[in-house]
N, C-alpha and C positions, 0 to 999 in steps of 0.2 A: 701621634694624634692624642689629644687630650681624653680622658676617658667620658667624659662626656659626647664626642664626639665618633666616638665608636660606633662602625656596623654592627648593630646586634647581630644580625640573622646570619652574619660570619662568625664573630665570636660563637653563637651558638653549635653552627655547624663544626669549628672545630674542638668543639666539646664536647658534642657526640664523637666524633670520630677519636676523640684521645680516650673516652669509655670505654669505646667498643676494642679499641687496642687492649685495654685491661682487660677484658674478657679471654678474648685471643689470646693474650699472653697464659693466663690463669690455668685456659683449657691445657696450652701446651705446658705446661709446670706440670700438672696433672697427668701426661701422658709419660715425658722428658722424665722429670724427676721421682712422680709415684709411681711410676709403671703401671698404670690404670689401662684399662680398656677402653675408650670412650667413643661413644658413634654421634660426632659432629655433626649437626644440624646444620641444613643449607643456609642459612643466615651466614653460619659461621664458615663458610668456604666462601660465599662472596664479600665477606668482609678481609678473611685471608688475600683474596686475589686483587682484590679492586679496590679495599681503603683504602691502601695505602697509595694509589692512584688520586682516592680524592684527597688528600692529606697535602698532599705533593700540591696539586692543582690550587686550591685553597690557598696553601702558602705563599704561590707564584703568585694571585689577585692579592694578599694582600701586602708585597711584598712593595706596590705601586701606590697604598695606602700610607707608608709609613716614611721612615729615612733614617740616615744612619745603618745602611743594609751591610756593608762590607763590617762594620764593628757587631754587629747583630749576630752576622755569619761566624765572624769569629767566636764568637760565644757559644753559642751552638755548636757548632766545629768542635770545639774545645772539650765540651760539654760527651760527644761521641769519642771522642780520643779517652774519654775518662770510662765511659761504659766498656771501651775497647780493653785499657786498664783493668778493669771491675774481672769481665770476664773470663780474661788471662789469667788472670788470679787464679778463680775460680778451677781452671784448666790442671796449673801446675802445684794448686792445694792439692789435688785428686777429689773435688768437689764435683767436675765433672769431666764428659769428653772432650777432645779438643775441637766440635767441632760447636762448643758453644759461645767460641770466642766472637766477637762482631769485630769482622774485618773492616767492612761499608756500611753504615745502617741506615737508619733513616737522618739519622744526625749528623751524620758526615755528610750526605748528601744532601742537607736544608741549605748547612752550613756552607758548603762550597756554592750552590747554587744562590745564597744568599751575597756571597763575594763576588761573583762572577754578576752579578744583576748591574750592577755598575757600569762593567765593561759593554753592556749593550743595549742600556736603556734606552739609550736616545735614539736606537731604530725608530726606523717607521713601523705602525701596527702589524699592517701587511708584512714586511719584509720578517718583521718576528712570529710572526706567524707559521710562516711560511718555513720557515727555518726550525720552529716547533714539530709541528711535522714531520721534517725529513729524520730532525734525532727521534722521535719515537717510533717512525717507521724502520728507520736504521738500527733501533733498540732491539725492535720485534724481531728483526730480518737475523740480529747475529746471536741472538739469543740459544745458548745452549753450545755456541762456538770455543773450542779449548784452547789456548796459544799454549808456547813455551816458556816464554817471558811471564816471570811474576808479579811483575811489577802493573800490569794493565787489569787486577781487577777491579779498581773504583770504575774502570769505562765498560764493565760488563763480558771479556774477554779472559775467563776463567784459566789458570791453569790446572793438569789433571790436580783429583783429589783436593783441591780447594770446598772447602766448606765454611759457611757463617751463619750462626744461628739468626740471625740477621741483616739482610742482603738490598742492597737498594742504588746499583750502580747508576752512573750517567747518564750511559743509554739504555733503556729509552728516557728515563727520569728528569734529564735534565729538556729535554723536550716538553715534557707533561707542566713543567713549570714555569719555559717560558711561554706556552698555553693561557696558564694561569695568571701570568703576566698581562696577556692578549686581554683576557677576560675582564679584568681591573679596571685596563683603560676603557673598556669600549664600553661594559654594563655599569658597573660606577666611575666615569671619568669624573663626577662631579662631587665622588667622596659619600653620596649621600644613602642612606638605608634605600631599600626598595620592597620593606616591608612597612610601611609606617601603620599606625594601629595602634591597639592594647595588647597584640601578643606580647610584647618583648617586656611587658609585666607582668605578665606569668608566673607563677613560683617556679614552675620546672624549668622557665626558658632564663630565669635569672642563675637558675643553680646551672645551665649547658654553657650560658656566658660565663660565668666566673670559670668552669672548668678551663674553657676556651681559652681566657685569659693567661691563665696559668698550667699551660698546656705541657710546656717545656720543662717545668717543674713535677709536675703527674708525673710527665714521664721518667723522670733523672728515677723519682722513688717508689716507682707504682711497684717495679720488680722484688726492689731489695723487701718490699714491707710483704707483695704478696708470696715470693719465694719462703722468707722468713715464717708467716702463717702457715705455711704448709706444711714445712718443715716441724712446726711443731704441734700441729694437728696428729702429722705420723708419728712421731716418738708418743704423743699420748695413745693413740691407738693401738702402738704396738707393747 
């Protein structure tokens, strides 16, 4: 879509939600890294449980917005394979423990979700639906379930002592997003805002749009720069 042609009120929403991920993350630096004591405010537990729920969802609407999804995914995709990289590092510097590696994160699971949209666009609304559902209920249902095999944790099927500091299997996820799919065609089938108005000339709804825009990009560097500051906030302090 041309940029003129853009949903505000979704750019915008995914630009709160890539904010409110930096905060999240910032607090857990703070705990993870400074050994802080910190008492999380409810804001910040339902943004822990259920952003990333909207994040997902959001992705899957505008995922029926755009084209080019399976070279998209691969970018993304690519992009988690490289955090995956980053954090292993991290591991085997002795920067940190291992279990700050990102096995599945949220970018391995756009990514794959973003290739696999192809494979079942052209359902009917209903049948995608419908099928939405059963993976997120099937999500919920095996959640917390241990196999033997290691090979099954992008689909949420943990073996013992698997950890990731960042965690966002298939199921239920991959359901949430053909949701979000659902959502695309039915409340914008026609592409068009459903906010029209003066808000989206806002100063603060222009600064949520461009974050939104460049959401993928926050994320690649929001860590290294906020990790970074912190790190050298403690060495002055100490």
């Amino acid at each position: 879509m041309q940029k003129q042609e853009r949903i505000w009120e979704l750019d915008a929403l995914r630009g709160l939600c890539i904010l409110c991920v930096i905060v999240v993350h910032f607090l857990f630096d703070l705990v993870y890294f400074a050994g802080l004591d910190v008492s999380f405010p409810p804001v910040y537990v339902f943004v822990q449980q259920y952003g990333g729920v909207i994040f997902v969802v959001l992705s899957g609407c505008c995922a029926t917005l755009g084209s080019r999804s399976f070279r998209r995914g691969a970018i993304v995709f690519g992009c988690g394979m490289l955090i995956s990289a980053v954090t292993a590092g991290m591991y085997f510097l002795g920067m940190a423990a291992r279990d700050v590696i990102v096995w599945f994160g949220v970018l391995h699971l756009l990514g794959v979700c973003m290739m696999l949209y192809p494979v079942y666009k052209k359902l009917p609304t209903e049948a995608l639906a419908c099928i939405g559902v059963v993976l997120v209920v099937a999500g919920y249902l095996l959640a917390g379930t241990t196999v033997e095999a290691k090979f099954l944790f992008p689909l949420g099927l943990c073996y013992p002592g698997f950890a990731s500091s960042d965690y966002f299997p298939l199921l239920p996820h991959l359901g949430w997003y053909m949701l979000g799919t659902v959502f695309g065609r039915t409340v914008y089938a026609d592409k068009k805002t459903r906010l029209p108005g003066k808000a989206k000339s806002w100063a603060v709804t222009r600064f949520f749009c461009f974050c939104g825009r460049q959401s993928l990009w926050i994320y690649l560097i929001h860590q290294p720069v906020v990790f970074g500051l912190l790190q050298l906030v403690l060495r002055i302090i100490k």
